[in-house]
LUMRO-144453 format. One record per residue: residue in one letter; z, x, y of N, C-alpha, C, CB in turn. Coordinates in steps of 0.05 Angstrom, whole numbers, plus 5000, padded with zeros to 4 digits. Glycine has a CB too. Example, Ala and Ser with C-alpha at 12.3 -4.5 7.8 and 13.67 -1.06 7.14 Angstrom:
2
A515652644886515652464910515652644934518152264911
S514252574955514352734979515752585001511452824988
END
This chain:
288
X106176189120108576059128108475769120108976089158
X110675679121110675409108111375199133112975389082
X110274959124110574689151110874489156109474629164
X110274279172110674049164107673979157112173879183
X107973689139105173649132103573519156104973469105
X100973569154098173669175099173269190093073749148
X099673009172099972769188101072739211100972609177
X103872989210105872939228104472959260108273149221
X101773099254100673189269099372999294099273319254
X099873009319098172839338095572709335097772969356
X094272519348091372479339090272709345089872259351
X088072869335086173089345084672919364084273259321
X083373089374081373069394078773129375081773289421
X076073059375073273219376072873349383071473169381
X071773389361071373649377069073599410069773899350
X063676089838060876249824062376549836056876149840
X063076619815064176909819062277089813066676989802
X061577309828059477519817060177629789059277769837
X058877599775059577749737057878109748056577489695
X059878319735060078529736057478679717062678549730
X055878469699053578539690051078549711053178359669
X048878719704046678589716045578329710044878739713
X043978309736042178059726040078049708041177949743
X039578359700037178389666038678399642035078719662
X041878379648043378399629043478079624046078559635
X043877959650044977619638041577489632047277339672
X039377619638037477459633036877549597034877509657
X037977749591036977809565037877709543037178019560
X039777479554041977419522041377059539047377629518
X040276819516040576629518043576569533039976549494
X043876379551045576259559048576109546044176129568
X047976129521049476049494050276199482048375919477
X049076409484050676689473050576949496049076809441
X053176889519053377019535054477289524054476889553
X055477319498056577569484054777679463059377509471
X052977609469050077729448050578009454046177629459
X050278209428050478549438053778659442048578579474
X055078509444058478539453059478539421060078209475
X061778789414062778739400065678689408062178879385
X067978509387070278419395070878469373070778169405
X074378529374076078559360078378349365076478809362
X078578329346081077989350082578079330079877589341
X085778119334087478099315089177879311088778279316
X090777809288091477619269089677439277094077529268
X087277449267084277329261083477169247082877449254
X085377229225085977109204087076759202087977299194
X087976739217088376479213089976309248090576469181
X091076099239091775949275089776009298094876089292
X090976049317089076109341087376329335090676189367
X087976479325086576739327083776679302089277029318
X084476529285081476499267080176369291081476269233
X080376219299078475949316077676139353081575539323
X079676389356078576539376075576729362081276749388
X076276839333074977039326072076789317076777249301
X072176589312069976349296068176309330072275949280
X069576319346068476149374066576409393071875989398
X068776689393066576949395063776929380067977229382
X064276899358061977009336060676759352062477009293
X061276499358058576209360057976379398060775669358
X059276549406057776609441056576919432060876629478
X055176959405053977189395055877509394051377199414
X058777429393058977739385059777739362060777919400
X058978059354060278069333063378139329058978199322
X064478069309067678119306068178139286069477939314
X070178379298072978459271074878289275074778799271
X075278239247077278009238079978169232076077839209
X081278229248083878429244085978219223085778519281
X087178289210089978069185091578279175088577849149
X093278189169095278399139096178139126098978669150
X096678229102097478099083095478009064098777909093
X095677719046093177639039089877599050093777449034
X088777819039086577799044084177509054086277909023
X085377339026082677079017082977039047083176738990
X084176999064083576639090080776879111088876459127
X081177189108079977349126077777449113081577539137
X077777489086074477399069073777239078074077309042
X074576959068073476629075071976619101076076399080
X073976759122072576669153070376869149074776719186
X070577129151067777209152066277249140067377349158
X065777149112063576969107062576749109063176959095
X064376639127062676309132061876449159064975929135
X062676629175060676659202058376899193062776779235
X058177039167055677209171054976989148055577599165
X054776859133053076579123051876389144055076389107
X052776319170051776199188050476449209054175999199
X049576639199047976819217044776629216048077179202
X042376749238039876619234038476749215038276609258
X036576539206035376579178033376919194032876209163
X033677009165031377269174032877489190028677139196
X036177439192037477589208040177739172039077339243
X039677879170041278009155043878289159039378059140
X044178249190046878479196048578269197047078699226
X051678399193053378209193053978169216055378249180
X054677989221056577879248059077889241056077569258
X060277939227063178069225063978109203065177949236
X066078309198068178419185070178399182068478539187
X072878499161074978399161076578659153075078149146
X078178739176078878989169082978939170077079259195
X084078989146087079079147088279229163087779209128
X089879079184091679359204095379189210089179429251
X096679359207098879239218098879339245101379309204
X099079159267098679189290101379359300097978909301
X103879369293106679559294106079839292108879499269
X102979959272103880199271101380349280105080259245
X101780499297099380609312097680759289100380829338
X097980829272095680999261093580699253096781249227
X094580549239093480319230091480099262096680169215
X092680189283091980049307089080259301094480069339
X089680509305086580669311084780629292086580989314
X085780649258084180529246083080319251084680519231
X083980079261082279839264079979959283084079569278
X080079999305078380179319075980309306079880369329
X076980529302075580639279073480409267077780749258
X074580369247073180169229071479979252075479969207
X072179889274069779659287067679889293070779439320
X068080109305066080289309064180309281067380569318
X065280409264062780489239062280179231063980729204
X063479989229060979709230059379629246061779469230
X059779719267058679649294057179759320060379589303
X058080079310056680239329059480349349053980019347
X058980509367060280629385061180469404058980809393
X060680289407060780169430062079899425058080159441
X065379909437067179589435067579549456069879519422
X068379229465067279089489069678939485064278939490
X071278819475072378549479075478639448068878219471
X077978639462080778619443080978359448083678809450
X082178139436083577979431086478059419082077839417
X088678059433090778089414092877839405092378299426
X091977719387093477479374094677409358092877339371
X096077749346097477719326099177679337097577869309
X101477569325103477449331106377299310101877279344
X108377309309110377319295113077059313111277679293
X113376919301116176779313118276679285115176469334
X120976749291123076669271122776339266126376759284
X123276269246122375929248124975889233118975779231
X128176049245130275929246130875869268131976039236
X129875929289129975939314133175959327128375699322
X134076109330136876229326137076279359137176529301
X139576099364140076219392140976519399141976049403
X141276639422141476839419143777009418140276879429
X146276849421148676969401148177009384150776859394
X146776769368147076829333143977039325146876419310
X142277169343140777349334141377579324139477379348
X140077619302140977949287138978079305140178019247
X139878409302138178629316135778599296139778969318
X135378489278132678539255131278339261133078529221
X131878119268130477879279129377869313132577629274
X131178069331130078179355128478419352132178229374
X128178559322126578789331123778679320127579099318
X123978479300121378349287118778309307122378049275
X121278029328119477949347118678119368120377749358
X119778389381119478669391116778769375122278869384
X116778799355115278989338113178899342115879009310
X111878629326109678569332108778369352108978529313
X110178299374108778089395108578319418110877759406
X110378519422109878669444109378929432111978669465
X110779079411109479299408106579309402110679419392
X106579189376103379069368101679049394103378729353
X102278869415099978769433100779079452100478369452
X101479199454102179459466099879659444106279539463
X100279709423098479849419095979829416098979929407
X095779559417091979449408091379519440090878979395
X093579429458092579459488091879769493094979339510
X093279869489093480179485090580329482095280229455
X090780289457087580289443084680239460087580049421
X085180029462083379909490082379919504083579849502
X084980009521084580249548082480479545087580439553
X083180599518081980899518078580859506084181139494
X077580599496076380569482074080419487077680529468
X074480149499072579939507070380049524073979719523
X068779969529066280009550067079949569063779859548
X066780189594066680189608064479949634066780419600
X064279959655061379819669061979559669058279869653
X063579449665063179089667062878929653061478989677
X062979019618064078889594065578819585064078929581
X068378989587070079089576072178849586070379389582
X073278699559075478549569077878569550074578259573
X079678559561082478509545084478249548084178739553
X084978079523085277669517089377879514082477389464
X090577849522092877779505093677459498095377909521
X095277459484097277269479100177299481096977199459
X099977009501103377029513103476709496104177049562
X105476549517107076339504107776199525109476419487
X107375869527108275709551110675729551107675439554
X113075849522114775749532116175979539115875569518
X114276129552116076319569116676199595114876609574
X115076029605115775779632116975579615112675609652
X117275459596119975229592121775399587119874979567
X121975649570124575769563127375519550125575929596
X125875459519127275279497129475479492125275199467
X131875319491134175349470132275499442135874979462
X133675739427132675809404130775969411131975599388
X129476019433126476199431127276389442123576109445
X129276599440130576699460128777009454134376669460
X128277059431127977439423124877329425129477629381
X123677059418119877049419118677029451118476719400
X121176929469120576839494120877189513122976539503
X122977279508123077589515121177719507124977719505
X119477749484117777889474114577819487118177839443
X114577619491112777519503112777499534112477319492
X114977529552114577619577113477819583116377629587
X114677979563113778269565111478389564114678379549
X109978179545105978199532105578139565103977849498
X107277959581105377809608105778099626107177439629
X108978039623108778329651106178559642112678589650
X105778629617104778849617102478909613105778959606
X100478589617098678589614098178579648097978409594
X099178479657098878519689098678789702101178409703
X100878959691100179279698097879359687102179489687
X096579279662094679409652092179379674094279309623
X091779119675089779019688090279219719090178649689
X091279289738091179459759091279789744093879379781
X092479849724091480149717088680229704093480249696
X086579969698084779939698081979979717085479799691
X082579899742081779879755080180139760083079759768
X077079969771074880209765073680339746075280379773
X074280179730073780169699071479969693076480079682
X071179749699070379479696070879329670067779479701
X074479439671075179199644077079069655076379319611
X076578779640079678519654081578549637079278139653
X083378499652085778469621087878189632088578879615
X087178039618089277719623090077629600087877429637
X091177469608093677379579093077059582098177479586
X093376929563093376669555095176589536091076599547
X096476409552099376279544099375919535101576309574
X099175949512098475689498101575529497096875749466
X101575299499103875169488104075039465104675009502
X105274829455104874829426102374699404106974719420
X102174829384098174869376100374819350095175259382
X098074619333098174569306096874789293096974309299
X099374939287098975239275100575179248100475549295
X100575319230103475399208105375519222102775629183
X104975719239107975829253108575629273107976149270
X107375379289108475179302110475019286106575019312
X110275019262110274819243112374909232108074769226
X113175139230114975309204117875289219113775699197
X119075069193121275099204123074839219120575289222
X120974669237121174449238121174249226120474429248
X123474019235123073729225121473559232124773609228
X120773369223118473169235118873039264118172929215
X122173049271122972939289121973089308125372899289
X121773359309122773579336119373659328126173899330
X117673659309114373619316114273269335111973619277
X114273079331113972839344114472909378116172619330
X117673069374118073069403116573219419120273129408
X115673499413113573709424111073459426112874019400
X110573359412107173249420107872979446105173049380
X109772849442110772719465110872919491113672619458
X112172999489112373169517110473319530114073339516
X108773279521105773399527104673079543103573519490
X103973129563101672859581100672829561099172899608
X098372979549096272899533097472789514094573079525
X099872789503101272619482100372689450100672309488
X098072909454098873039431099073339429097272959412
X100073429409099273809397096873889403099173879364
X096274109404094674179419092574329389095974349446
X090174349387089174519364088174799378086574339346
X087874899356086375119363084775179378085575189351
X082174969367080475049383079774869412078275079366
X082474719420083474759444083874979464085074699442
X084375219451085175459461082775659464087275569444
X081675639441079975909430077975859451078575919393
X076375619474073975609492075575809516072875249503
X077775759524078475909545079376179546079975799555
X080776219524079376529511077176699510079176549491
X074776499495071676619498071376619529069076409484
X071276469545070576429578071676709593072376109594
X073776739577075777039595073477259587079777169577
X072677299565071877509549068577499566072177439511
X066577319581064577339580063777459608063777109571
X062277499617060577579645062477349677055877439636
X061977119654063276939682065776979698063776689675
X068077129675069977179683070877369695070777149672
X068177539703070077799724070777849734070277939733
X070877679749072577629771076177469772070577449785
X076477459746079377359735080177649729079377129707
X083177709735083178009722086777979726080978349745
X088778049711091978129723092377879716092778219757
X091377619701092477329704093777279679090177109710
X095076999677096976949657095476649654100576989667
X093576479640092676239643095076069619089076239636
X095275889637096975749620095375499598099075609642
X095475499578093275249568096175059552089875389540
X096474959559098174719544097574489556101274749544
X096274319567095474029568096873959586095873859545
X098574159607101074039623104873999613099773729627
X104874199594106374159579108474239594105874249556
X107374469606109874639634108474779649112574889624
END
């Protein structure tokens, strides 16, 4: 997608609940890599939030499928710079990069599939962060049914079937977590976001049901609702004026990056969080 250029951009920044593991489980994995042994699956991995969720798993030791469609190179690139930063004398990969359109269920199980034969039988951790928004941003008189089924298709069907998948699939016992992605501005509810803000209530409501049809399972399922992140789809579409104004209206006074997002993501996904389960975290800096 295309954007404004990277200047317009804000200054960057620099970068006790009982856990459902045993305690020979948390003594066995350094403290730094509370996902040592965990595999994760992260879709649209490939790049925005979702590269810097799938980059920040691999640095708390799991391994990950790099879910993308489209051009390959940016989902090569990432996972070989995280099985190139594996430890010396260590030669399995720490991740993969497997093609799925998240819209169409055969392609959802393949991804599945495929993390199993890289990885073994055993998955622990969905991320669903693929994600799609119109960057005409069209109020919703002027929405076509093709531009409401787009954002349908892949923000809620997509996160519907990776969730899907999930359910039937993850480890059982006190591993097993499920990241959606929602959107702050399903709490501001902007002029223009009308078919991405619907689509994304929907990822919240229904990650909330998941999380109680779960139960007794020992998997979480919460959603994390970012507000606006110096992405290409933040970017696509806008003028320099209406980026300036989003980073204003934020306390922190600027855009938010990625890997702003991607620590509280990993934190959902680890031992600490089992006790979070049915939630919607909002991460935007105070934005709403």
């Amino acid at each position: 997608m295309g954007g404004t250029a990277a200047p317009m951009q804000a200054a960057r920044r620099s970068n006790d609940t009982t856990p459902p593991a045993s305690d020979m489980q948390a003594d066995a994995h350094p403290a730094h890599e509370p996902l040592a042994g965990r595999v994760a699956i992260v879709t649209g991995g490939a790049g925005g939030i979702g590269s810097a969720v799938a980059a920040h798993l691999a640095s708390l030791g799991a391994r990950v499928v790099v879910g993308f469609i489209g051009d390959p190179a940016p989902a090569d690139q990432l996972v070989a710079a995280l099985n190139n930063s594996s430890p010396a004398g260590n030669s399995d990969p720490r991740a993969v990069a497997v093609a799925a359109d998240v819209s169409d269920p055969a392609q959802v199980a393949r991804l599945f599939d495929a993390a199993e034969a890289a990885f073994g039988p055993e998955l622990h951790v969905l991320v669903a962060a693929a994600g799609v928004q119109d960057a005409t941003y069209p109020r919703i008189a002027d929405t076509s049914p093709e531009q409401w089924d787009l954002a349908f298709g892949v923000n809620t069907r997509g996160t519907f079937l990776c969730c899907r998948e999930a359910a039937r699939r993850l480890a059982r016992g006190g591993a097993g977590r499920i990241v959606t992605l929602s959107s702050s501005n399903v709490g501001s509810l902007r002029p223009g976001y009308g078919a991405y803000v619907a689509s994304k209530a929907a990822v919240e409501a229904m990650t909330k049901v998941l999380a109680k049809e779960l139960g007794g399972m020992g998997i979480t399922a919460n959603a994390v609702a970012p507000g606006p992140v110096a992405t290409p789809m933040f970017y696509a579409g806008k003028s320099e004026e209406r980026v300036a104004a989003a980073a204003r209206e934020c306390p922190m006074g600027r855009l938010a990056e990625p890997a702003d997002v991607a620590p509280v993501v990993g934190f959902l996904c680890t031992d600490a969080a089992g006790w979070i389960n049915g939630q919607v975290i909002r991460v935007n800096g105070g934005y709403v």
